[in-house]
C-alpha positions as CSV (number, residue, x, y, z in Angstrom):
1,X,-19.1,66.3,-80.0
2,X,-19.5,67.4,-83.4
3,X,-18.7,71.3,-82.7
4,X,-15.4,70.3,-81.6
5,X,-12.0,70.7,-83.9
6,X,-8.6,70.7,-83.4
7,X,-6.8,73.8,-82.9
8,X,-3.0,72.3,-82.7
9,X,-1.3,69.8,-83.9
10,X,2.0,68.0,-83.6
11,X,3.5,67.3,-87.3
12,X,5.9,64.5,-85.5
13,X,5.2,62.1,-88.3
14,X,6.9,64.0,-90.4
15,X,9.7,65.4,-87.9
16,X,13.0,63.3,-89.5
17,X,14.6,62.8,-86.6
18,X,11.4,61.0,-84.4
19,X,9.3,60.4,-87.5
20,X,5.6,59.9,-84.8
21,X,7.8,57.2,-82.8
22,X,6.6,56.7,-79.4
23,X,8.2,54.5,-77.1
24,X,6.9,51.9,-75.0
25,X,8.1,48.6,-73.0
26,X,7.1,45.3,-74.2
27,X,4.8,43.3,-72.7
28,X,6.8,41.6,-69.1
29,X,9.7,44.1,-70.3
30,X,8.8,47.6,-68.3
31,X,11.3,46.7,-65.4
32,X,14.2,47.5,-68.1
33,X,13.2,51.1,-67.2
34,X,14.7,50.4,-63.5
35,X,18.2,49.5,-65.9
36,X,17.2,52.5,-68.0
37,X,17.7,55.1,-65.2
38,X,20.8,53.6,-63.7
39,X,23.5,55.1,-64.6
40,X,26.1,53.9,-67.1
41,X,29.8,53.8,-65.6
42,X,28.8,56.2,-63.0
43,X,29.0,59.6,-65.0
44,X,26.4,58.8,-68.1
45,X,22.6,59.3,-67.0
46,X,19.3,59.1,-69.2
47,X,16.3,60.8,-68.2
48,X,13.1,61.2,-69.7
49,X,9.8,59.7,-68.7
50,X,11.0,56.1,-70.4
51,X,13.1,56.0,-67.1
52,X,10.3,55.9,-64.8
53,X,8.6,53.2,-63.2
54,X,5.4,55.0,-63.0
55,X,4.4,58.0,-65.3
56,X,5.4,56.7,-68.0
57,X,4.1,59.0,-71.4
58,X,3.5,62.0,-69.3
59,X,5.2,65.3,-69.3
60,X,5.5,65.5,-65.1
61,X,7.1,61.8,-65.5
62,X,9.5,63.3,-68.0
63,X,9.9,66.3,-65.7
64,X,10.6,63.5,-63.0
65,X,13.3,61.4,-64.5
66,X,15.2,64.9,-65.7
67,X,15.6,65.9,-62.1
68,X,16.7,62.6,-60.7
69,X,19.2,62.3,-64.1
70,X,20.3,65.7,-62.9
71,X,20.8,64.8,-59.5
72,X,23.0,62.2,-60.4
73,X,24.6,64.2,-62.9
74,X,26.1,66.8,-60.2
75,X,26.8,63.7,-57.9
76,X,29.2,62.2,-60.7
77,X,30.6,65.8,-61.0
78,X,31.1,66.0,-57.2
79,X,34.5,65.5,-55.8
80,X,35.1,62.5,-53.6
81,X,33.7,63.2,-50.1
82,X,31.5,66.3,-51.3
């Protein structure tokens, strides 16, 4: 496919803050992303496609684990019996 060229680019190599890092589970490690989602003390969550069993390095995986981080979010926030 010679005729094709990129159009857009990320510049994440360069970004300070990620520089190109991608995360991944280790080989016999990707059940830590079960421990991943729980949350911590019962009011700190993490989302983000890392926190998923399944659709892991995809945008509707990330959109995934934010709505269940949410979710528990507003639970935390929820008085007692609510």
């Amino acid at each position: 496919l010679p005729r094709l060229r990129p159009i857009v680019a990320s510049n994440c190599s360069r970004t300070t803050h990620i520089s190109g890092a991608y995360s991944r589970a280790l080989r016999g490690h990707a059940a830590g992303r079960k421990e991943l989602a729980r949350p911590f003390e019962g009011r700190i969550v993490f989302a983000g496609e890392a926190t998923r069993p399944y659709d892991v390095s995809t945008a509707h995986g990330a959109h995934d684990g934010g709505v269940r981080a949410a979710e528990e979010a507003l639970a935390a926030l929820a008085p007692d019996g609510a």
